[in-house]
C-alpha positions as CSV (number, residue, x, y, z in Angstrom):
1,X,-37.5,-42.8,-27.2
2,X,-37.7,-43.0,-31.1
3,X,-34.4,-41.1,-31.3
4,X,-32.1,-42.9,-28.9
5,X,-31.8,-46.3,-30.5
6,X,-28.2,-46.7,-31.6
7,X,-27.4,-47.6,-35.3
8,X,-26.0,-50.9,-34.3
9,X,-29.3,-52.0,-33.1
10,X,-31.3,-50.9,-35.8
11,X,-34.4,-53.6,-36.1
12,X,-35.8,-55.1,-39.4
13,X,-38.9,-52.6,-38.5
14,X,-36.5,-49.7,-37.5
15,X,-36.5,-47.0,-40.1
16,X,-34.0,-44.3,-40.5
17,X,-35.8,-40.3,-42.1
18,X,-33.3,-37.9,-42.8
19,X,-34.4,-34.4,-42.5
20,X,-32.5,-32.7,-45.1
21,X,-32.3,-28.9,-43.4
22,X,-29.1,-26.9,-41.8
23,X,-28.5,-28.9,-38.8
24,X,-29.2,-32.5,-40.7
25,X,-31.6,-34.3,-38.1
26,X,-32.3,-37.9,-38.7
27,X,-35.6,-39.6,-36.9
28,X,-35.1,-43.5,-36.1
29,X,-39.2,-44.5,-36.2
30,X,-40.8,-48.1,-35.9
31,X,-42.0,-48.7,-39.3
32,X,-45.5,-50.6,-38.0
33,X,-46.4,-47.5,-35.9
34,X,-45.3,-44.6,-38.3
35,X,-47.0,-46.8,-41.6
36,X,-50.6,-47.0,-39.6
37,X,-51.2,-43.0,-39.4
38,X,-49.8,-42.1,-42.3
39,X,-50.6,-43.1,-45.9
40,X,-48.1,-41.5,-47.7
41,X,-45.1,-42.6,-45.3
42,X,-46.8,-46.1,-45.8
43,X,-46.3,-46.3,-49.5
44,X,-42.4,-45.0,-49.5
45,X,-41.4,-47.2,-46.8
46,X,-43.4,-50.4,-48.9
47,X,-41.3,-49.2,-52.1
48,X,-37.7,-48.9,-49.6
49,X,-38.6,-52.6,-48.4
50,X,-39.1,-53.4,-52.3
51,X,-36.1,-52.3,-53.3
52,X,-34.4,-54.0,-50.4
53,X,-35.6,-57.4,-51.3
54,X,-34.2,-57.0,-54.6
55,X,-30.9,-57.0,-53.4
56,X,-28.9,-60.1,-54.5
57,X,-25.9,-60.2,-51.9
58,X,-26.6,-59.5,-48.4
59,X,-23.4,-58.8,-46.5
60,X,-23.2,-62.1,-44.1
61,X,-22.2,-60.0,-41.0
62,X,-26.1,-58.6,-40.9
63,X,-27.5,-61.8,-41.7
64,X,-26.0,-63.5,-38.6
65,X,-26.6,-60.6,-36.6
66,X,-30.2,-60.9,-37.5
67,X,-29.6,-57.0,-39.2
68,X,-31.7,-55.8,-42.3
69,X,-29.6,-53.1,-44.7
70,X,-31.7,-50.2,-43.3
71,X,-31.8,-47.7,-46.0
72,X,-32.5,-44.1,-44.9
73,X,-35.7,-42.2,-46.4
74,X,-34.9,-38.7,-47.2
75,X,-37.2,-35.4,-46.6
76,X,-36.6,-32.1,-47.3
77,X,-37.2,-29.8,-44.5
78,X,-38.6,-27.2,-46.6
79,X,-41.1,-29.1,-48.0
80,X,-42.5,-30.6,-45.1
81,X,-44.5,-28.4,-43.0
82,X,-42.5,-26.8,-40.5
83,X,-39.5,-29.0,-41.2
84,X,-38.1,-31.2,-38.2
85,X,-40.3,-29.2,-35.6
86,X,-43.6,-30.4,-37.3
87,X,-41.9,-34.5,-38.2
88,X,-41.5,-34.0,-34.5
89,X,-44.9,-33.3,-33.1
90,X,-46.5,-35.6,-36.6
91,X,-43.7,-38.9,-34.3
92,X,-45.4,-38.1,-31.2
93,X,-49.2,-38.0,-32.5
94,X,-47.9,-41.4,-34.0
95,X,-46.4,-42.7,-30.2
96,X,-49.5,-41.3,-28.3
97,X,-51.3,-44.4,-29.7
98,X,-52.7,-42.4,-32.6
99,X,-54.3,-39.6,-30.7
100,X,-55.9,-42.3,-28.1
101,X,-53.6,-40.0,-25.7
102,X,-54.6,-37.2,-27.2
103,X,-52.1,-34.2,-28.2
104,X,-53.6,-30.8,-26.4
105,X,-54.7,-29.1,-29.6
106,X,-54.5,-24.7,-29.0
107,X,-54.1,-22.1,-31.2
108,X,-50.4,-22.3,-31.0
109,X,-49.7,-25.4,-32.6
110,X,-53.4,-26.0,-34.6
111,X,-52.0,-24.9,-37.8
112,X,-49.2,-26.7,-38.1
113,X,-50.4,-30.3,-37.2
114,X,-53.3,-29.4,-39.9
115,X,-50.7,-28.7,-42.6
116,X,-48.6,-32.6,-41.4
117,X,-51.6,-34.4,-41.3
118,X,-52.5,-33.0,-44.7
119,X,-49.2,-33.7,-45.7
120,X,-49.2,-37.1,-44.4
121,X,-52.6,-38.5,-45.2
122,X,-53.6,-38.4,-41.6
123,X,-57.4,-38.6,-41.2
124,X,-57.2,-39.2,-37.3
125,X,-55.6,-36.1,-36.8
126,X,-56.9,-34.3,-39.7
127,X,-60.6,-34.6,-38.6
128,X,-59.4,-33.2,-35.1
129,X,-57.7,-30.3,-36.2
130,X,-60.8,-29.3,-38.7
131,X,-63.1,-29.9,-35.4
132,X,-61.0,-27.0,-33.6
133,X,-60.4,-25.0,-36.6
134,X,-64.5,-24.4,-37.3
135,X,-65.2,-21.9,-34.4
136,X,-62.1,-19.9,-35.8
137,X,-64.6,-17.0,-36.5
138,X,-65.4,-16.8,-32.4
139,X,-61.4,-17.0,-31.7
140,X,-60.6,-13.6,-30.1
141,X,-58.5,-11.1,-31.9
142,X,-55.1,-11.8,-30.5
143,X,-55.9,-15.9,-30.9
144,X,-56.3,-15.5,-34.6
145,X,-52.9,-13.4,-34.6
146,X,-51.3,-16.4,-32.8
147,X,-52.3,-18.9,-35.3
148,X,-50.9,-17.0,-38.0
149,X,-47.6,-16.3,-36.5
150,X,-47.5,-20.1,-35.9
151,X,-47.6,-20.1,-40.0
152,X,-44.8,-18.6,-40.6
153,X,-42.2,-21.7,-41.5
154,X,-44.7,-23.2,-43.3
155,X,-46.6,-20.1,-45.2
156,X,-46.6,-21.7,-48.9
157,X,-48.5,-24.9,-47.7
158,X,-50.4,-22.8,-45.7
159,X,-51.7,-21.1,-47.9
160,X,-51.7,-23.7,-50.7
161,X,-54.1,-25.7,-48.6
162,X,-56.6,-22.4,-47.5
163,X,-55.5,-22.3,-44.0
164,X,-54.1,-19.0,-44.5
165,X,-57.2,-17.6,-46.5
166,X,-59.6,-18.4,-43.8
167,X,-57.4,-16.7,-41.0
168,X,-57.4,-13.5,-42.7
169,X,-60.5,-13.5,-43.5
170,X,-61.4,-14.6,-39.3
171,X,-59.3,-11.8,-39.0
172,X,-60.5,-8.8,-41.3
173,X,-63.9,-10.1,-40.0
174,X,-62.8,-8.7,-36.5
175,X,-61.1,-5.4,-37.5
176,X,-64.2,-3.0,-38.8
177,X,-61.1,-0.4,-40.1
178,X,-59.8,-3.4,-42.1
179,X,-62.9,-4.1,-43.6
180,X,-64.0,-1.1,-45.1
181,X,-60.8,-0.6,-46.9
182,X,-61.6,-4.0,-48.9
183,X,-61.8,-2.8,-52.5
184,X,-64.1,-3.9,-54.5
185,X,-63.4,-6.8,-57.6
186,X,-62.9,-5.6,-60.8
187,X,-65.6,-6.8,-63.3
188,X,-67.5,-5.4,-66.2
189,X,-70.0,-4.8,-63.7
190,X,-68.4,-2.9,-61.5
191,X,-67.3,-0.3,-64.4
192,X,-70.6,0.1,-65.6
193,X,-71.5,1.6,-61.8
194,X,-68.8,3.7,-61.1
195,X,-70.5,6.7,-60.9
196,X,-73.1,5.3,-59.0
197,X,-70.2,4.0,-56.3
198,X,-69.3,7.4,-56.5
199,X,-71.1,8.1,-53.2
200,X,-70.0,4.6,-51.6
201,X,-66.3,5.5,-52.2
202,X,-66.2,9.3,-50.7
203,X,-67.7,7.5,-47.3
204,X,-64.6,5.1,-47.4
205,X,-62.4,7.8,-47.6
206,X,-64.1,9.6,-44.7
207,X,-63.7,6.0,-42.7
208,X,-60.2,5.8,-43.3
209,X,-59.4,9.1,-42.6
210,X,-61.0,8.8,-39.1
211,X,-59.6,5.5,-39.0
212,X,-56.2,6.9,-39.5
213,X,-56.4,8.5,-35.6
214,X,-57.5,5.1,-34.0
215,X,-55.0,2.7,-36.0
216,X,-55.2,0.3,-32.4
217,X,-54.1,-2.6,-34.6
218,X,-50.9,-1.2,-35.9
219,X,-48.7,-2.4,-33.1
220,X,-50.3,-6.0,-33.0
221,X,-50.2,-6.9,-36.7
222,X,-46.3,-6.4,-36.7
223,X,-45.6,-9.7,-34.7
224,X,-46.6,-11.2,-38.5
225,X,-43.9,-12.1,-41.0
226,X,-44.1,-10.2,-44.2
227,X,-45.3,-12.9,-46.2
228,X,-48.1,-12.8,-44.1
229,X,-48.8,-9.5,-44.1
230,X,-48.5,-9.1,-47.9
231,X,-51.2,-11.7,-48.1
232,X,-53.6,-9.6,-45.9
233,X,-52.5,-6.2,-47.9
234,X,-53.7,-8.5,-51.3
235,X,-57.1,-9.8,-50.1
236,X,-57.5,-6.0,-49.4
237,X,-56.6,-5.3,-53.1
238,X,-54.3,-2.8,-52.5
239,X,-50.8,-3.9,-53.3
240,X,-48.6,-2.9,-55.4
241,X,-49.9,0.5,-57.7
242,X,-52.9,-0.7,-56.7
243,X,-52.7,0.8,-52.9
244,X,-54.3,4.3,-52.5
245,X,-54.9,4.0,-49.0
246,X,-53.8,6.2,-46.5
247,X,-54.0,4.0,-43.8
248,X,-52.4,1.1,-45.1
249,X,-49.5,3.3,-46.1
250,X,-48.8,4.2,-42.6
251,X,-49.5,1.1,-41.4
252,X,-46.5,-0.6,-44.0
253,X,-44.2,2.5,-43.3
254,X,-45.1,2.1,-39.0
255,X,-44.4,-2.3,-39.8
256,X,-41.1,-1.4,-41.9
257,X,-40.3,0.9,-39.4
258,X,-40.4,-1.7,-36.6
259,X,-38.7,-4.8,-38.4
260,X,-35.5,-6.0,-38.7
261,X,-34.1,-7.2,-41.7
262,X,-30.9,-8.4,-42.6
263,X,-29.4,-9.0,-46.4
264,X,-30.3,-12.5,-47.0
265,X,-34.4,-11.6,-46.2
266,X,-35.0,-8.5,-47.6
267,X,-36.6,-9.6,-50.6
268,X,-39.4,-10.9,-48.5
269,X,-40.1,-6.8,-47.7
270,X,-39.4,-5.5,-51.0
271,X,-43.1,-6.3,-52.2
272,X,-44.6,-4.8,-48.7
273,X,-41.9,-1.4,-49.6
274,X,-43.4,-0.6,-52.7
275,X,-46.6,-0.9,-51.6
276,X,-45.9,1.8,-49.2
277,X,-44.1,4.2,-51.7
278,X,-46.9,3.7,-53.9
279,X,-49.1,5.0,-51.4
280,X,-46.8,7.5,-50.1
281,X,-47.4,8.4,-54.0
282,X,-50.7,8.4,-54.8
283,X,-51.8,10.8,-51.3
284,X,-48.4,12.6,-52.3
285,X,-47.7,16.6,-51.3
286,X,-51.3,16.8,-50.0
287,X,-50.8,15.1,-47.2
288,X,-47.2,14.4,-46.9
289,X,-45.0,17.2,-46.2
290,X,-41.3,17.5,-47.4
291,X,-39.9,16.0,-44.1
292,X,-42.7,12.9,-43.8
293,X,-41.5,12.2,-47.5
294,X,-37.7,12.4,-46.1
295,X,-38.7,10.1,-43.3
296,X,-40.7,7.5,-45.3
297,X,-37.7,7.1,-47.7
298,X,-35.5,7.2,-45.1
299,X,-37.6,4.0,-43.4
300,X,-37.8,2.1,-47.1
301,X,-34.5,2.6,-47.8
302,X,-32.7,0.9,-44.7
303,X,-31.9,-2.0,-46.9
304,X,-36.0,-3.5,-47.6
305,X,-35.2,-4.0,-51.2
306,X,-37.2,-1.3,-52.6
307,X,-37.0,-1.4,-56.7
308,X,-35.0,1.4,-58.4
309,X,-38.4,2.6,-60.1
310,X,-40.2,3.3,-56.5
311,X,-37.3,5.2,-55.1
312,X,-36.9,7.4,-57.8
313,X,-40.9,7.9,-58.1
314,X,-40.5,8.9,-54.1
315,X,-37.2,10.9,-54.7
316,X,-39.0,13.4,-57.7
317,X,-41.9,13.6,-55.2
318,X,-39.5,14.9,-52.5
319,X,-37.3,16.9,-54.9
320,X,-40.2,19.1,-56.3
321,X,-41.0,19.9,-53.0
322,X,-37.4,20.7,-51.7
323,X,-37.9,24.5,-50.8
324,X,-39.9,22.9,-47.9
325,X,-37.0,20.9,-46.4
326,X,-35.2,21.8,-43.2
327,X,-31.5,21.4,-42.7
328,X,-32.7,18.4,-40.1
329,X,-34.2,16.7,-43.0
330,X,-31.4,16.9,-45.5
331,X,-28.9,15.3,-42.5
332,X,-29.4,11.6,-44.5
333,X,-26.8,9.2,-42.4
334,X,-25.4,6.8,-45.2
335,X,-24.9,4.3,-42.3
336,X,-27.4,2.0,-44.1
337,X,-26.5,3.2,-48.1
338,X,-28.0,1.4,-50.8
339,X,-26.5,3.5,-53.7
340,X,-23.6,1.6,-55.5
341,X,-21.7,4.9,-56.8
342,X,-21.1,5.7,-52.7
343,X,-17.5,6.2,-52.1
344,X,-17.5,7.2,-48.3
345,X,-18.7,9.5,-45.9
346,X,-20.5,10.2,-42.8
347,X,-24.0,11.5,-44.6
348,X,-25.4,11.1,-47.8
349,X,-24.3,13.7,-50.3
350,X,-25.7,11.4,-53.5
351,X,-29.0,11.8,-52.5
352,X,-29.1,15.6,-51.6
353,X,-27.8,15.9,-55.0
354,X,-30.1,14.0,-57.2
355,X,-32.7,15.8,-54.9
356,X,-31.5,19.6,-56.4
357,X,-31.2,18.2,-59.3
358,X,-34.8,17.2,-59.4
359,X,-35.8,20.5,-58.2
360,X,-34.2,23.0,-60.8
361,X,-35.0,20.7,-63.4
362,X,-39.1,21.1,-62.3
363,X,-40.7,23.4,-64.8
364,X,-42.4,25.6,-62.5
365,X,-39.4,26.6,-60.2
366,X,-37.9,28.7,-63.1
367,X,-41.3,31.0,-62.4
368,X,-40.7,31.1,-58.6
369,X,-37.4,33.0,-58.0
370,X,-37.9,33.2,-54.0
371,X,-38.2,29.3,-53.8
372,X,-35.0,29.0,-55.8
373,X,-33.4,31.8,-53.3
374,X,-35.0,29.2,-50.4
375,X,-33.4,26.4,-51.6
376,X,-29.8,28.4,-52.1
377,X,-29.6,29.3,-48.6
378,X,-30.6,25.5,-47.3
379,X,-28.0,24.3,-49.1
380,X,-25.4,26.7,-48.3
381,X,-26.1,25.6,-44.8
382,X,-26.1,22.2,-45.4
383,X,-22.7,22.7,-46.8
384,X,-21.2,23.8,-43.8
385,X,-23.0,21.2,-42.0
386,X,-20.6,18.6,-44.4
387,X,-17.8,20.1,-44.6
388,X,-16.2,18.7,-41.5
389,X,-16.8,15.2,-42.5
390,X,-12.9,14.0,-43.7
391,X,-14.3,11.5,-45.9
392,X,-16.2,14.1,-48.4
393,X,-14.9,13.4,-51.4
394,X,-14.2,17.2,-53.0
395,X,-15.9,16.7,-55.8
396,X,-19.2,15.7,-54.1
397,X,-18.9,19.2,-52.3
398,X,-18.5,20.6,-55.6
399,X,-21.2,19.0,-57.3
400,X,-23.6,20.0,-54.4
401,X,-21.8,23.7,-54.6
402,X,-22.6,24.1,-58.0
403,X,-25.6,22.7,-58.8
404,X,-28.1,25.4,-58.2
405,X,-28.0,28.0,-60.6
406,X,-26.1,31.4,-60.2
407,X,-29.5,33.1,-59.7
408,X,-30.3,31.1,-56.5
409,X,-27.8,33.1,-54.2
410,X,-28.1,36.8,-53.7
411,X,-25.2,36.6,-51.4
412,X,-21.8,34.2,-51.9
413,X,-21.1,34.3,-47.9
414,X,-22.4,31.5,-46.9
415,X,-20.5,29.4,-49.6
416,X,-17.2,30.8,-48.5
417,X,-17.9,30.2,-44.9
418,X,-18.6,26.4,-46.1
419,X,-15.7,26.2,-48.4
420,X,-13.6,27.9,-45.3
421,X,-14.9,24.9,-42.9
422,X,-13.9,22.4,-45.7
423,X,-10.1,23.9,-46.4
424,X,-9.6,24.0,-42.4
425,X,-11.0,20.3,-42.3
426,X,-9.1,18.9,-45.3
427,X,-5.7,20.8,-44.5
428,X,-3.3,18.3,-47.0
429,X,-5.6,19.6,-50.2
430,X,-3.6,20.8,-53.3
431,X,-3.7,24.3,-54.8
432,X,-5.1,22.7,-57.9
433,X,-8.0,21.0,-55.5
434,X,-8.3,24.7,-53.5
435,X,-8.7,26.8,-56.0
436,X,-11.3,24.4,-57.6
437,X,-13.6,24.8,-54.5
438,X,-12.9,28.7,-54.9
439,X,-14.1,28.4,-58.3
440,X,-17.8,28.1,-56.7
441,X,-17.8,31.6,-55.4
442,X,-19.1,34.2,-57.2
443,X,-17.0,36.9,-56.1
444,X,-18.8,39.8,-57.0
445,X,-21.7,38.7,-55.0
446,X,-19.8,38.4,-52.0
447,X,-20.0,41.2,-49.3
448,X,-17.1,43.6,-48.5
449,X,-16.8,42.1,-45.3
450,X,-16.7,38.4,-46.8
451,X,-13.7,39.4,-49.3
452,X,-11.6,41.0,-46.2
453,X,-11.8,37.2,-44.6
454,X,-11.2,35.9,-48.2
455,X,-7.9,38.3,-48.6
456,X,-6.2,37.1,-45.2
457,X,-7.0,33.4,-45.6
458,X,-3.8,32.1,-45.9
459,X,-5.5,28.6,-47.2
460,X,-6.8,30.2,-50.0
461,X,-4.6,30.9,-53.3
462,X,-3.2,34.2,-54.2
463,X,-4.4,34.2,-57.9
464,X,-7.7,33.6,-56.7
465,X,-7.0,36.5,-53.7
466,X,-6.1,38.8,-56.7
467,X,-9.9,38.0,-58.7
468,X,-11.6,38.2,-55.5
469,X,-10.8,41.7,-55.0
470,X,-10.0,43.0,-58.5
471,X,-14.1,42.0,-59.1
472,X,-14.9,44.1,-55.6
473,X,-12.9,46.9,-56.8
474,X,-15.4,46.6,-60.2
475,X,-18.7,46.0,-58.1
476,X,-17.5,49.6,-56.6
477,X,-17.0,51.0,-59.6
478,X,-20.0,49.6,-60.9
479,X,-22.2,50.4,-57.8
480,X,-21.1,54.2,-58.3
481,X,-21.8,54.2,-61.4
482,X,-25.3,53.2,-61.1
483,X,-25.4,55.9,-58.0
484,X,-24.6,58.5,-60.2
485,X,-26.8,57.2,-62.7
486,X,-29.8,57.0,-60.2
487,X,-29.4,60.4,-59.2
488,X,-29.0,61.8,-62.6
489,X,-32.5,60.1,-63.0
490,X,-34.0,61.5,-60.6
491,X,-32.9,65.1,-60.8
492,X,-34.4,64.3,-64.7
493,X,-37.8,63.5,-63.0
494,X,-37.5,66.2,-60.9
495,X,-37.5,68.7,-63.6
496,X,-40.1,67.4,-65.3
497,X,-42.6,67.3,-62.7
498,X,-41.7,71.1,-61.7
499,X,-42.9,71.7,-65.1
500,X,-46.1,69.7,-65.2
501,X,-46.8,72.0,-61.9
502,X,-46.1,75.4,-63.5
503,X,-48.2,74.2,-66.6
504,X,-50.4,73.3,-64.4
505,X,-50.7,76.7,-62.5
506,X,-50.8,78.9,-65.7
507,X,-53.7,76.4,-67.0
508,X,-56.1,77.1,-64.1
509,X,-55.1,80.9,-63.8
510,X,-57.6,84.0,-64.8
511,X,-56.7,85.6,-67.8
512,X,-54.8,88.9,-67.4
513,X,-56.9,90.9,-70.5
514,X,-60.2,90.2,-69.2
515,X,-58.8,92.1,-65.3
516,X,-57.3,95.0,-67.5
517,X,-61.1,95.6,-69.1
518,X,-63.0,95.8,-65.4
519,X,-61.0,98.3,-64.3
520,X,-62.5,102.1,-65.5
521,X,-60.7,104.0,-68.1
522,X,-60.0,107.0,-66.1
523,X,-58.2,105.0,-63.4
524,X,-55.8,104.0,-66.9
């Protein structure tokens, strides 16, 4: 139709708009049809015509063909709403006779031929789609969710021009869960009555946590883009720090979860993935546990753009809590890393680490001796977990090996057993680079039976053979020692007690003079 006219039969009322997006699409439009819809369109194509006419030298090859230099207007595709999909349907409003043949308006395509007749300066059009857009407060639930995914090439206008403010509201207005998690404006006012809110703001918390076990409308609000959705999490007023919900937070965590994102749009998340750490935050170890708090960074982390700031909030949050942790939970694939100072492997190491680090560096773990212990014999498992993986770089399974303190490990047998799987694993390592692994073990706190395995190992060094059992022959020494010592101690005890018994005895007998003086004097 308007497209199909060849450029060597352009007409004197044949204009040529460029939309400037990927694939370049050009719309060849009657000027007299386009100009009487649209104001704005009018007025460029008056000042193209004016510039046109003040053009001294014609070339004569268009003046005998009856040709007028047909100069091209130019439209960005981002700025017009919905780019070369809404200049479409706008051409075809204009070829319908102005709407006389009326375009079927529906929720589908509503929003969009709003924003171009906006755009445009179409009244025709504009005064139909404000007839249908009235009654959105009657739509049903999943109509109002398909006019706002139809906003999602053309979000900034349509929210510039309150489109997208009066569909969340249509749709907050249909979701009772929604609404009661609105909070309230900050004001002066407000301040003054907190404590008399107090009352109003425990029966939120009740709604949302019943709320929290009927979330229906999780699964259908993740068909919106995340522009979209950070809108509704604002008019809520909890983004950002500002989120303390508990359903919202598993709601962003349950949308993260199910999007796909790729590199080049991950910055649209990053807002919506801080709003969930900050949430994950603020409810924290009271109703997250240590694997939830795994699985939440796990879901934020798989490249949403999540600021350095959140993710070491989350990781000091998970790392206090790290006795908790499972060997499952520490198995972190680095399939989808986002830590530059990664140089390989299957799982990752880096986080594990800055996770003990976290937790011997908490203040009240130096007071709890048995969570320390806890935390020794996770990682000594984790170890062996990792220490088939060829990529591990030695050092990282050193730096895991010796980051807890000495103290943390009564027993050095499930180290060796890890180093072990690591030398059989890595078999072209140096003796430098084997006898720094064995420099992990504490040998006298392995067990008899551990430093047997250790001597016969033909993978691990002789010099460190010869310390290895040179401290077991001292731990011998030293554990008779303390036998004889022990039993010394107690014989001491022993004697002392006999003595409290026969001072005891002679303290509670009858006095031998007064027996002697009841006796008669012949009988003497």
């Amino acid at each position: 139709m308007y497209k199909a006219a060849a450029m060597s039969q352009l007409s004197a009322d044949t204009i040529q708009i460029h939309m400037n997006a990927h694939n370049h699409q050009t719309f060849l439009l009657y000027q007299h049809i386009v100009s009487k819809y649209s104001r704005k369109l009018k007025k460029k194509m008056m000042m193209i015509n004016q510039d046109q006419n003040k053009t001294t030298t014609i070339d004569q090859d268009i003046i005998n063909n009856h040709h007028h230099p047909n100069y091209p207007l130019e439209m960005d595709d981002h700025e017009f709403p919905g780019g070369s999909h809404g200049f479409e349907l706008f051409s075809r409003f204009c070829y319908n006779n102005g709407g006389r043949i009326k375009i079927k308006i529906n929720v589908s395509n509503v929003s969009l031929l709003h924003c171009c007749s906006l755009f445009l300066g179409m009244q025709n059009l504009l005064q139909q789609t404000e007839s249908f857009l009235q009654d959105m407060f009657y739509w049903s639930w999943n109509d109002i969710l398909t006019c706002l995914k139809s906003c999602e090439s053309f979000v900034v206008y349509a929210d510039s021009c309150g489109l997208l403010q009066n569909l969340i509201s249509a749709l907050l207005a249909q979701n009772s869960d929604l609404v009661h998690l609105k909070s309230p404006p900050s004001s002066s006012n407000y301040s003054a009555e907190t404590s008399s809110n107090s009352s109003s703001s425990e029966s939120i918390n009740k709604q949302q946590s019943s709320s929290t076990k009927s979330a229906w409308w999780f699964d259908d609000l993740i068909v919106l883009p995340p522009k979209i959705i950070e809108k509704i999490i604002k008019r809520l007023g909890s983004y950002g720090t500002n989120n303390n919900s508990l359903i919202l937070t598993k709601f962003l965590l349950h949308y993260l979860k199910r999007s796909k994102t790729t590199t080049s749009k991950s910055e649209s998340y990053g807002g919506l993935a801080n709003t969930a750490v900050n949430g994950v935050i603020s409810v924290g170890k009271s109703t997250f546990s240590c694997r939830k708090l795994l699985w939440a960074l796990r879901v934020v982390g798989s490249g949403f753009g999540l600021s350095k700031e959140c993710r070491a909030c989350l990781e000091k949050t998970i790392g206090e809590m790290l006795d908790e942790a499972t060997l499952d939970d520490l198995m972190v694939s680095a399939g989808h890393h986002y830590d530059q100072a990664y140089n390989g492997g299957v799982y990752d190491v880096n986080l594990v680490l800055r996770l003990i680090r976290i937790f011997v560096n908490s203040s009240d773990n130096h007071h709890h001796i048995q969570r320390m212990k806890k935390v020794g014999r996770l990682i000594d498992k984790y170890l062996s977990e990792i220490s088939p993986d060829h990529n591990l770089n030695i050092s990282k399974f050193v730096g895991v090996a010796q980051s807890l303190p000495d103290f943390a490990r009564d027993c050095f047998d499930g180290m060796y057993t890890a180093i072990d799987i690591y030398l059989q694993s890595h078999p072209r390592l140096s003796l430098e680079e084997r006898s720094k692994l064995c420099r992990c073990l504490n040998y006298e706190k392995l067990s008899l039976e551990a430093c047997k395995e250790l001597a016969k190992n033909h993978k691990i060094p002789p010099k460190i053979t010869i310390e290895a059992l040179i401290s077991q022959h001292s731990k011998g020494r030293n554990d008779e020692n303390m036998s004889l010592g022990r039993m010394q101690s107690r014989v001491v005890a022993l004697e002392e007690a006999c003595r409290d018994i026969k001072g005891h005895q002679m303290l509670h007998a009858p006095p031998t003079t007064t027996l002697v003086s009841t006796f008669p004097t012949t009988f003497c």
